[in-house]
MARTITI-816935 format. One record per residue: x, y, z of N, C-alpha, C in turn. Coordinates in Angstrom, 3 decimals. Example, Ala and Ser with C-alpha at 12.3 -4.5 7.8 and 13.67 -1.06 7.14 Angstrom:
% MARTITI-816935
13.190,-5.690,7.800,12.300,-4.500,7.800,13.200,-3.300,7.800
12.850,-2.250,7.080,13.670,-1.060,7.140,12.900,0.030,7.870
This chain:
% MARTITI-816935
-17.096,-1.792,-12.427,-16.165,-0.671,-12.537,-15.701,-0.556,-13.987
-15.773,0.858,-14.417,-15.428,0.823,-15.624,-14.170,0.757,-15.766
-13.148,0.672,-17.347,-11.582,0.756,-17.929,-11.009,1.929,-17.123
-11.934,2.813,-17.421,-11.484,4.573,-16.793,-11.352,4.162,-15.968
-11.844,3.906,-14.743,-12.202,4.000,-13.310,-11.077,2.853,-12.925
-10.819,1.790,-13.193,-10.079,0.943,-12.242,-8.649,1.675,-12.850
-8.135,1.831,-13.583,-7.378,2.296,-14.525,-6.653,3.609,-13.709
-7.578,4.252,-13.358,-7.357,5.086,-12.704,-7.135,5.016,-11.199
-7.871,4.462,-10.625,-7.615,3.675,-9.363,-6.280,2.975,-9.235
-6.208,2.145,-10.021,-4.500,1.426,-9.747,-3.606,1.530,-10.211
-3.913,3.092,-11.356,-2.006,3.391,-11.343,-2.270,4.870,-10.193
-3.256,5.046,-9.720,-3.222,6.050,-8.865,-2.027,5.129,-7.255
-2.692,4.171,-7.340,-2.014,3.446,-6.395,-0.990,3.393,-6.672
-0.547,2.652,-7.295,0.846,2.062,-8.090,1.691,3.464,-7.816
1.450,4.455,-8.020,2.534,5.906,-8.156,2.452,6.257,-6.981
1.212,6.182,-5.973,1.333,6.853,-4.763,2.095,6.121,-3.430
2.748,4.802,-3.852,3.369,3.656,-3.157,4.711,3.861,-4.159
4.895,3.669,-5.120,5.901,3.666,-5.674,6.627,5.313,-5.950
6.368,6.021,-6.150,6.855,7.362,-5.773,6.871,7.791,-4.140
5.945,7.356,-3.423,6.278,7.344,-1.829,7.424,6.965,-1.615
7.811,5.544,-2.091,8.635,4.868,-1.465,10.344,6.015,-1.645
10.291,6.630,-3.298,11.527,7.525,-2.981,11.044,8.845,-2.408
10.275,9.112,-2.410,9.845,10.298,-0.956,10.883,10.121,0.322
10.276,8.396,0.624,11.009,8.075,1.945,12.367,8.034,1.995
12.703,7.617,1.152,14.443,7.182,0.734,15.239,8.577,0.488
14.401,9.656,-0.431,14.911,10.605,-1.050,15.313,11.952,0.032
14.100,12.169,0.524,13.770,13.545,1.280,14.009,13.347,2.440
14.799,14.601,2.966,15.303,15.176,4.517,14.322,14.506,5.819
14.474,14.011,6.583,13.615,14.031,7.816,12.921,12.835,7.594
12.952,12.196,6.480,11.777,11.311,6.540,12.298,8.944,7.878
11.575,8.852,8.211,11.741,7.493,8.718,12.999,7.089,7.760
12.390,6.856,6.261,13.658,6.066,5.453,14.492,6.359,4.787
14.959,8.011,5.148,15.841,8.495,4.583,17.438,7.849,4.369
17.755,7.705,3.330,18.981,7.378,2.791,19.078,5.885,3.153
17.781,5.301,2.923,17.870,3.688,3.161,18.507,2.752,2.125
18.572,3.599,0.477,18.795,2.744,-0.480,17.882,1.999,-1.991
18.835,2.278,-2.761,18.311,1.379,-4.379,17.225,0.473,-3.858
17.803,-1.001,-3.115,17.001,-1.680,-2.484,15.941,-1.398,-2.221
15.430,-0.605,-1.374,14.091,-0.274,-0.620,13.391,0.183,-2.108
14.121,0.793,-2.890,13.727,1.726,-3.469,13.030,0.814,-4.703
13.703,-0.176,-5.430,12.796,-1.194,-6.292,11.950,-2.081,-5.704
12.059,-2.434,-4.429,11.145,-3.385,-3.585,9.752,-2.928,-3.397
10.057,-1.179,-3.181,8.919,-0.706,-2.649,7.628,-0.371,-4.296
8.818,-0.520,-5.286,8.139,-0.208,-6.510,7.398,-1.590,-6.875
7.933,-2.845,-6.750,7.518,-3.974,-6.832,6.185,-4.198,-6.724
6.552,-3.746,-5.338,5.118,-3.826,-3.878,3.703,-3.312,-4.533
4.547,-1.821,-5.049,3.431,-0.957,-5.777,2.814,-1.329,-6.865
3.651,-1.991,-8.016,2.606,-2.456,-9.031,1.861,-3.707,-8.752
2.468,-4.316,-7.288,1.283,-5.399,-6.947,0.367,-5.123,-6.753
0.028,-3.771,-5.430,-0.977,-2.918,-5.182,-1.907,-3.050,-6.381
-1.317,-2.173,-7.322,-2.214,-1.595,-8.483,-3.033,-2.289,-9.395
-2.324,-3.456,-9.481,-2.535,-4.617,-10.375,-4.068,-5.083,-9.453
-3.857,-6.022,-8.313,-4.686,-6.515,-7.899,-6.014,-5.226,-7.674
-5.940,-4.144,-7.505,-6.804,-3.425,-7.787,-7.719,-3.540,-9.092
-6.835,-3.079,-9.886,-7.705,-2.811,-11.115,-7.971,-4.227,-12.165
-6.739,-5.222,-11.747,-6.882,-6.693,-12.782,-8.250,-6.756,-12.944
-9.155,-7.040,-12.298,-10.015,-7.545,-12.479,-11.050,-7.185,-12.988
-11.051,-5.552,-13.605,-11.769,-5.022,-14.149,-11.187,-4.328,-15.216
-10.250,-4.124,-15.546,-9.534,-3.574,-16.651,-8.400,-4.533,-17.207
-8.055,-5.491,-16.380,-6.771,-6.407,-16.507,-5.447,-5.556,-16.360
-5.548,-4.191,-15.246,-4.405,-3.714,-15.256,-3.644,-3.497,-15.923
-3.320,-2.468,-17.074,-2.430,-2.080,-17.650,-1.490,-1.447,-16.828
-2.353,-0.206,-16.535,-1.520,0.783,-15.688,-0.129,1.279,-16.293
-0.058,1.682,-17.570,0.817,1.591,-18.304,0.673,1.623,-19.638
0.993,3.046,-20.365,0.555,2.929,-22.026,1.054,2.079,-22.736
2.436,2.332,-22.590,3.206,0.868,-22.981,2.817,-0.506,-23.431
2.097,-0.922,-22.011,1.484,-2.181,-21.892,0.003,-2.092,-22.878
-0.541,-0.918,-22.750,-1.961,-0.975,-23.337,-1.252,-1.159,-25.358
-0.498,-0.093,-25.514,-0.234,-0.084,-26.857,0.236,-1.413,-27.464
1.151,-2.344,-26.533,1.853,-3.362,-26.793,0.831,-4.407,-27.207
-0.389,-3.978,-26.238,-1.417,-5.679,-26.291,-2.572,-5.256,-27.919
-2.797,-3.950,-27.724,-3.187,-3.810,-29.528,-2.259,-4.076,-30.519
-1.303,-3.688,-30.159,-0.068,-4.219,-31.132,-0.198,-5.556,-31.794
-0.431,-6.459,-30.508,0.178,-7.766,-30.857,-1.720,-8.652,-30.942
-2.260,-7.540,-31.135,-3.981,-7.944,-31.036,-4.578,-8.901,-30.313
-4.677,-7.882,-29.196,-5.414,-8.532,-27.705,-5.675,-7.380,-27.155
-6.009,-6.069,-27.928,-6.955,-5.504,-27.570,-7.320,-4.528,-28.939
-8.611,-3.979,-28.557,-8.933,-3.176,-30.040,-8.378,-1.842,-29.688
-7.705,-1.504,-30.844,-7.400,-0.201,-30.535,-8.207,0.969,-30.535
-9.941,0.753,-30.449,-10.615,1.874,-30.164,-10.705,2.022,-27.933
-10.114,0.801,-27.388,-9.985,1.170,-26.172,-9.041,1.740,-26.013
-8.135,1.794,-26.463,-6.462,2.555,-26.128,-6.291,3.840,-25.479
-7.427,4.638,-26.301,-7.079,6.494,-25.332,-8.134,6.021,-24.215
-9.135,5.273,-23.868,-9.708,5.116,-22.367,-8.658,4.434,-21.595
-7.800,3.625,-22.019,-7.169,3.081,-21.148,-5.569,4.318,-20.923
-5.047,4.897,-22.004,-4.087,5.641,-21.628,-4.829,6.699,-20.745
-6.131,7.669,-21.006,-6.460,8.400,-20.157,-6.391,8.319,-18.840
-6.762,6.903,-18.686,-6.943,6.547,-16.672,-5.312,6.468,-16.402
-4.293,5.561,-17.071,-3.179,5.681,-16.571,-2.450,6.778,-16.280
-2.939,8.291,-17.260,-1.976,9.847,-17.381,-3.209,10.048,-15.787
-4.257,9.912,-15.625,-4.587,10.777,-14.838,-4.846,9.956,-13.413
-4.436,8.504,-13.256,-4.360,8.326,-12.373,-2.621,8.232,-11.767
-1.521,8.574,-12.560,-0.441,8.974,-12.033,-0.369,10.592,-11.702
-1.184,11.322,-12.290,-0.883,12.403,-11.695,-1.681,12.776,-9.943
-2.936,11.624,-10.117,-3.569,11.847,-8.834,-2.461,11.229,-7.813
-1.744,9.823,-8.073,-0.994,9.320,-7.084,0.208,10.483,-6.475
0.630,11.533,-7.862,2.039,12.201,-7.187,1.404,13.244,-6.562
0.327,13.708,-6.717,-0.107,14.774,-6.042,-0.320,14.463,-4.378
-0.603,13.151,-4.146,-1.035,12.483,-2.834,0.353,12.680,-2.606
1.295,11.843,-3.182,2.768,11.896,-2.614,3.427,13.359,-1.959
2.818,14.271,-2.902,3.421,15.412,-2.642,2.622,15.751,-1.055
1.470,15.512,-1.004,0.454,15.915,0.178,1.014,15.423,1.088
1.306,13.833,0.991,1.848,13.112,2.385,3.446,13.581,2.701
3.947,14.134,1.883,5.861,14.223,2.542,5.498,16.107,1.773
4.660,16.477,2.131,4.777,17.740,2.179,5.861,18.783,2.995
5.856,18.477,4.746,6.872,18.747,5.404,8.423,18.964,4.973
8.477,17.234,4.420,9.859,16.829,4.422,10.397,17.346,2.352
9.071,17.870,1.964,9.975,18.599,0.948,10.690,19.557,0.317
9.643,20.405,1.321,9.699,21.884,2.593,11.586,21.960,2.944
11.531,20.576,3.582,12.904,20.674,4.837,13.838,19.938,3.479
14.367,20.157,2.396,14.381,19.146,1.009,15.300,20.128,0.120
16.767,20.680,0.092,16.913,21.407,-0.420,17.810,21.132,-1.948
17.354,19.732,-1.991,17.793,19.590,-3.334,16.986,19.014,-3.872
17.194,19.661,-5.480,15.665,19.856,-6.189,15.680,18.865,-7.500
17.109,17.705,-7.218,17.291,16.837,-8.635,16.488,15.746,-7.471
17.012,15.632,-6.279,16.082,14.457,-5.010,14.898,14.689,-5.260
14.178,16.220,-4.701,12.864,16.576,-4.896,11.961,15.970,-6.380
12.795,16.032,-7.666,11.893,15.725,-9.139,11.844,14.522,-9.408
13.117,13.536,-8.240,12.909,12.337,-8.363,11.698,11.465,-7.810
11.577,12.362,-6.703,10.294,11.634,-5.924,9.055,11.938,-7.078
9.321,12.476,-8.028,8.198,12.228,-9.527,8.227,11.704,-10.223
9.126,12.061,-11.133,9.510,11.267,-12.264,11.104,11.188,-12.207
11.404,10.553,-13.042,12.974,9.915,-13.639,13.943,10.706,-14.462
14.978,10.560,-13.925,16.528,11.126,-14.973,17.078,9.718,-15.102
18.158,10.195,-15.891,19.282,9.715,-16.137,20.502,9.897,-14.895
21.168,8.741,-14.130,22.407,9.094,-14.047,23.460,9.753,-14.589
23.843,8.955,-15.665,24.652,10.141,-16.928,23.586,10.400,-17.629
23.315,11.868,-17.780,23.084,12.123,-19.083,23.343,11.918,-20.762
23.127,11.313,-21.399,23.392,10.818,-22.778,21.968,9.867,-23.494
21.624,10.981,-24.045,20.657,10.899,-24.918,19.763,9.485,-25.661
21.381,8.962,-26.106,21.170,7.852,-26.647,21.363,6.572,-25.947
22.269,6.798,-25.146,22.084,5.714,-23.916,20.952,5.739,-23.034
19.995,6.547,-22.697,19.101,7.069,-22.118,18.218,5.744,-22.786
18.281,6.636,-24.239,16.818,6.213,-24.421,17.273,4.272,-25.118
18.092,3.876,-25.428,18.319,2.672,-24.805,18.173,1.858,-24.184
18.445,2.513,-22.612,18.173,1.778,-21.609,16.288,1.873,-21.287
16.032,2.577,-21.846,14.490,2.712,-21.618,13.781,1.347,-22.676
14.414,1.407,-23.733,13.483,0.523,-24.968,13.952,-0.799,-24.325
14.868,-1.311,-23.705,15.456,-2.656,-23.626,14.775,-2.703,-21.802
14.620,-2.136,-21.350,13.887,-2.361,-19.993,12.498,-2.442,-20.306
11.605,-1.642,-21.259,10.512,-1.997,-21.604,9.965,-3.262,-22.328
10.941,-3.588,-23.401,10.990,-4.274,-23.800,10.967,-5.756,-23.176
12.210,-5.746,-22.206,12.098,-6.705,-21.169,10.372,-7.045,-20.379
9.864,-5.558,-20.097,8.921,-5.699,-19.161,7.651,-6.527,-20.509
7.468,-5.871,-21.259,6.081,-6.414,-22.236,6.604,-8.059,-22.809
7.306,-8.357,-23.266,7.752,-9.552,-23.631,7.185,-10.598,-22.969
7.791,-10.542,-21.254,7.600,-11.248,-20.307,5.962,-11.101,-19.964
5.539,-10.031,-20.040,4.103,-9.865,-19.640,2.855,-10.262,-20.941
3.824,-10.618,-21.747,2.700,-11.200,-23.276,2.935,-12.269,-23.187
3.580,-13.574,-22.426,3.911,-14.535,-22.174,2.977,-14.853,-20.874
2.776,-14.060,-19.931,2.304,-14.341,-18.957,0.552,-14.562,-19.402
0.034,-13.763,-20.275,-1.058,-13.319,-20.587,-1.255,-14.466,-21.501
-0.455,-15.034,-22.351,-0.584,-16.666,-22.930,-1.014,-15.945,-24.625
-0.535,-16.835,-25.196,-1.255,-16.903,-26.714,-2.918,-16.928,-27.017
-3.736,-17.300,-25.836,-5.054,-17.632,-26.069,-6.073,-16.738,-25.710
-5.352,-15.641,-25.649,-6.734,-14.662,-25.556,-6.663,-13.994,-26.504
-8.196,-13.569,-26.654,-8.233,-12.713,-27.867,-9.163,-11.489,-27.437
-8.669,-10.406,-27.122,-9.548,-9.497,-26.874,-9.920,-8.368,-27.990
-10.028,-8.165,-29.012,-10.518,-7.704,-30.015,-12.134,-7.702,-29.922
-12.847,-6.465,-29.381,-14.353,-6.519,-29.498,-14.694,-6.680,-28.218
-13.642,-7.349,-27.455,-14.186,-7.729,-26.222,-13.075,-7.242,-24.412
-13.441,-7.334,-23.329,-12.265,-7.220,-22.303,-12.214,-8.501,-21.969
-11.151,-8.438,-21.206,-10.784,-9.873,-20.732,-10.164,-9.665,-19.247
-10.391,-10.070,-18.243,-9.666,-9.122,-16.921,-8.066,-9.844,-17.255
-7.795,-10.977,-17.861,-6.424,-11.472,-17.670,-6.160,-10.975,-18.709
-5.663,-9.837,-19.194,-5.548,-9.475,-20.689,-3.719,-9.062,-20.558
-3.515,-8.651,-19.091,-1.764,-8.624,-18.908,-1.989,-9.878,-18.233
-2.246,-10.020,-16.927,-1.706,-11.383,-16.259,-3.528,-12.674,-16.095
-2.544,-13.610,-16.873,-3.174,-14.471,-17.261,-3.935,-15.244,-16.015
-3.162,-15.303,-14.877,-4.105,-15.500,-13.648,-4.795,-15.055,-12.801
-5.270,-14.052,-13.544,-6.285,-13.217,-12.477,-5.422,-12.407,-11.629
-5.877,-12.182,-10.288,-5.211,-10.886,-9.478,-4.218,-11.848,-9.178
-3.977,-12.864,-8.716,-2.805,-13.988,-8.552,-0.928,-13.674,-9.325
-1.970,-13.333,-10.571,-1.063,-12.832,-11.991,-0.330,-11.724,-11.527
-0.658,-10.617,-10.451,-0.045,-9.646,-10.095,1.738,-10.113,-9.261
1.852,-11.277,-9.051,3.335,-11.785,-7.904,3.915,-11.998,-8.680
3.617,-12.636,-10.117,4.898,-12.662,-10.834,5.104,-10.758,-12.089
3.996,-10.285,-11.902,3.958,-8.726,-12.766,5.447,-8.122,-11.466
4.717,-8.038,-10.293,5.848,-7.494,-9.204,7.060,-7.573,-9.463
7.182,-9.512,-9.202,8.721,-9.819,-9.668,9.478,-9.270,-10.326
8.670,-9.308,-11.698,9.599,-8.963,-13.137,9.603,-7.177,-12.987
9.139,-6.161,-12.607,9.614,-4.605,-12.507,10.171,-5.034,-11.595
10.161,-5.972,-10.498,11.586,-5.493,-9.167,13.030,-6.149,-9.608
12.380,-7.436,-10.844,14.016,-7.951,-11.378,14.460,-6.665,-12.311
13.901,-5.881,-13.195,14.240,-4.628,-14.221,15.085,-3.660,-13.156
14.403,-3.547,-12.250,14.646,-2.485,-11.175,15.786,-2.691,-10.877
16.120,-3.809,-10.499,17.709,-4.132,-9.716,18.686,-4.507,-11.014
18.209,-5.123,-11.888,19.032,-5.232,-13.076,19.748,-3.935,-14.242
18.529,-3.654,-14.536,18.540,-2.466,-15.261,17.959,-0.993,-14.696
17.940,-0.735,-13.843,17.350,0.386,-13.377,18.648,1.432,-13.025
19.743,1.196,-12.603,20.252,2.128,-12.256,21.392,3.281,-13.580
20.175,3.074,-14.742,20.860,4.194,-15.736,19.397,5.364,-15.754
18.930,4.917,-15.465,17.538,6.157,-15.945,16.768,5.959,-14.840
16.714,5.178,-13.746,15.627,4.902,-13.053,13.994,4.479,-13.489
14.590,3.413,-14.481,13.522,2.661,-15.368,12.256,3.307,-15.131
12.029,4.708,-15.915,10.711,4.811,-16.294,9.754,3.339,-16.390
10.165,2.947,-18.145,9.569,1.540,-18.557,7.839,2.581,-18.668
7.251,3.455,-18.361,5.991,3.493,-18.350,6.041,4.876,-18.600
5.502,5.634,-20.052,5.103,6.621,-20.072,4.128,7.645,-18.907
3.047,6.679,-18.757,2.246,7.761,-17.760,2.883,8.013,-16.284
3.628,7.027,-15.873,4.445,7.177,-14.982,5.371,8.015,-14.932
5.658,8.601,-15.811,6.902,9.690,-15.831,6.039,11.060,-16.014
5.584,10.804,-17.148,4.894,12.183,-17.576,3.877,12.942,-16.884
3.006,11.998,-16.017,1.909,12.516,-14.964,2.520,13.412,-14.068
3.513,12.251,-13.500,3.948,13.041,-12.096,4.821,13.883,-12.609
5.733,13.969,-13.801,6.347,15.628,-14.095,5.490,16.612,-14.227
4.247,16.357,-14.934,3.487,17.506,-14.955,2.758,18.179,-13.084
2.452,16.924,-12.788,2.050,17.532,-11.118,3.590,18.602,-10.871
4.771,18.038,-11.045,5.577,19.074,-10.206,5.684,20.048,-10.654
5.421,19.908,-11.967,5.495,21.407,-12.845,4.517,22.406,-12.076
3.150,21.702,-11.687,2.146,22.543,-11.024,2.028,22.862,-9.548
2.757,22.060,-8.819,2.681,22.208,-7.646,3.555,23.171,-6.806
3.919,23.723,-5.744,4.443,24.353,-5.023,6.258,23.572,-4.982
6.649,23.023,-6.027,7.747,22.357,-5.592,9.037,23.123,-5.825
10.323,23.333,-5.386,10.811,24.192,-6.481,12.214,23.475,-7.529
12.725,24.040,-8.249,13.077,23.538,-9.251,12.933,22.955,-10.493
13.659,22.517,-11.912,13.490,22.966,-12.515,12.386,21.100,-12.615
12.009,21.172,-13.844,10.764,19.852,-14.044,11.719,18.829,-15.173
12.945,19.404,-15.667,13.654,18.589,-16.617,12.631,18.692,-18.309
12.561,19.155,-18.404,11.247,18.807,-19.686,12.304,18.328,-21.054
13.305,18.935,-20.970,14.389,18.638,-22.388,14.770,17.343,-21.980
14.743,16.320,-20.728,14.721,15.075,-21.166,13.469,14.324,-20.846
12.253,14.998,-20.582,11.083,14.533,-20.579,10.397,13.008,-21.961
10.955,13.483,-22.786,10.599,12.988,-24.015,11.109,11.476,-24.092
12.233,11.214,-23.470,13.185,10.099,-23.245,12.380,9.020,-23.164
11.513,9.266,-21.525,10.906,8.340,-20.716,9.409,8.168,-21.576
9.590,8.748,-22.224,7.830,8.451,-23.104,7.939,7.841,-24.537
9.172,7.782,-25.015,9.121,7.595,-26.509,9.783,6.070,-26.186
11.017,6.087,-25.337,11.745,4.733,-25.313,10.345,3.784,-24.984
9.841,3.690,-24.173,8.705,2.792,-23.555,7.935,2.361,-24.973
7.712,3.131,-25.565,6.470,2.638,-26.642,7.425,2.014,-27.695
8.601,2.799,-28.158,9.315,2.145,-28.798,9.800,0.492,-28.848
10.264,0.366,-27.168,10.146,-0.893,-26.773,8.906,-1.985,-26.539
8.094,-1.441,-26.264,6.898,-2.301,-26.012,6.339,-2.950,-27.746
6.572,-1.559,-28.440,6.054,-2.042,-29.960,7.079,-3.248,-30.610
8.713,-2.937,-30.419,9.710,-4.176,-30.250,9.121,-5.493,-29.847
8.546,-5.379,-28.640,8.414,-6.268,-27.888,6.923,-7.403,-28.417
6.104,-6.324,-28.740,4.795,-7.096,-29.467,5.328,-8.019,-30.981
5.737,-7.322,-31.340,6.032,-7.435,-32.869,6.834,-8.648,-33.158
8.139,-8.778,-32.332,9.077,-10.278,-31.922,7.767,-11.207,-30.892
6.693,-10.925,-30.152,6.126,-11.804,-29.055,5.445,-12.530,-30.806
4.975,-11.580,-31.882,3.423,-12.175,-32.993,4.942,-13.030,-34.043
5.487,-12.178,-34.305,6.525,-13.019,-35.260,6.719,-14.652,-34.509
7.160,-15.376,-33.281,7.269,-15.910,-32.923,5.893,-17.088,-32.685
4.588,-16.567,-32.489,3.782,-17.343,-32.288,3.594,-18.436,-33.438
């Protein structure tokens, strides 16, 4: 399986489990309506386990530009893979929200609020504020790549070459502690922005709602938030992981 292809495969997963899960929580009629935060990072957890053990083993799971930019950053990968690997992550989150939208189609129908509805895509802010926003985005990302360039160990070198443990150093195994650490962000830091932490994750599925039958507005004036904090942080995060080695 090629970078594209698993890449695409398991953040397709990853979004169509992890945006499900606030489908269920979010929208009118559904089984898990108004179940809770809880369900709501657990089920995201769940999801980048999904995704991970999917694609680890053939791409080493990024699923995440962030993560891809962070590991050229800190050189453990060449940066002529970078747009194959961001490509599969933008277009396998937009395939996952489009599924999302397919499966709670009904209940978005029966759904008459449209800040619930853009959540089951992508992410706001609780308060709005710009700079706290994008804050809480660089220091949750940051958190996430740090921990995940640690997991991946000092001893690989992927320059020229792939490596399937290139995020988690133990193979698909490597995916229980990847889970952990977005469901510890999630419950820790998640409730100012609803931790993007992942460009293609935000930006895919805003663009699906932009296109789809949904109604309301897509947020695009804080679109930028969830895409710039992530790289910002992840590049933080490489840069203190190489200073340190």
């Amino acid at each position: 399986m090629s970078i594209l292809v698993a890449e695409i495969l398991g953040t397709m997963l990853m979004i169509l489990l992890g945006n499900g899960v606030v489908a269920n929580v979010v929208l009118n009629g559904t089984k898990g309506n108004g179940s809770g935060w809880i369900v709501i990072t657990t089920g995201w957890a769940l999801a980048v386990f999904v995704g991970v053990i999917v694609a680890g083993p053939f791409s080493g799971a990024h699923l995440n530009p962030a993560v891809t930019i962070a590991l050229a950053t800190a050189g453990k990968l060449s940066w002529g893979l970078v747009p194959e690997y961001i490509a599969g992550e933008l277009i396998g989150a937009m395939l996952g929200a489009f599924l999302v939208w397919l499966i709670y189609k009904d209940h978005f129908k029966a759904t008459d609020d449209e800040g619930g509805k853009l959540a089951c895509f992508s992410t706001g802010p609780a308060i709005k504020n710009s700079f706290s926003n994008m804050m809480s985005e660089i220091i949750g990302t940051f958190v996430l790549i740090f921990v995940i360039l640690y997991l991946a160990g000092p001893s690989i070198d992927l320059i020229g070459d792939i490596d399937a443990s290139a995020v988690i150093g133990l193979g698909s195994l490597g995916a229980i502690p990847v889970a952990f650490l977005v469901w510890a962000i999630g419950l820790s830091l998640g409730g100012t922005t609803g931790y993007a932490i992942n460009p293609a994750r935000d930006l895919g599925p805003r663009i699906m709602h932009a296109i789809l039958p949904v109604k309301g507005s897509s947020d695009w004036g804080y679109a930028w938030i969830p895409i710039v904090g992530p790289v910002v942080g992840s590049v933080l995060a490489a840069l203190l992981y190489v200073a340190l080695l």
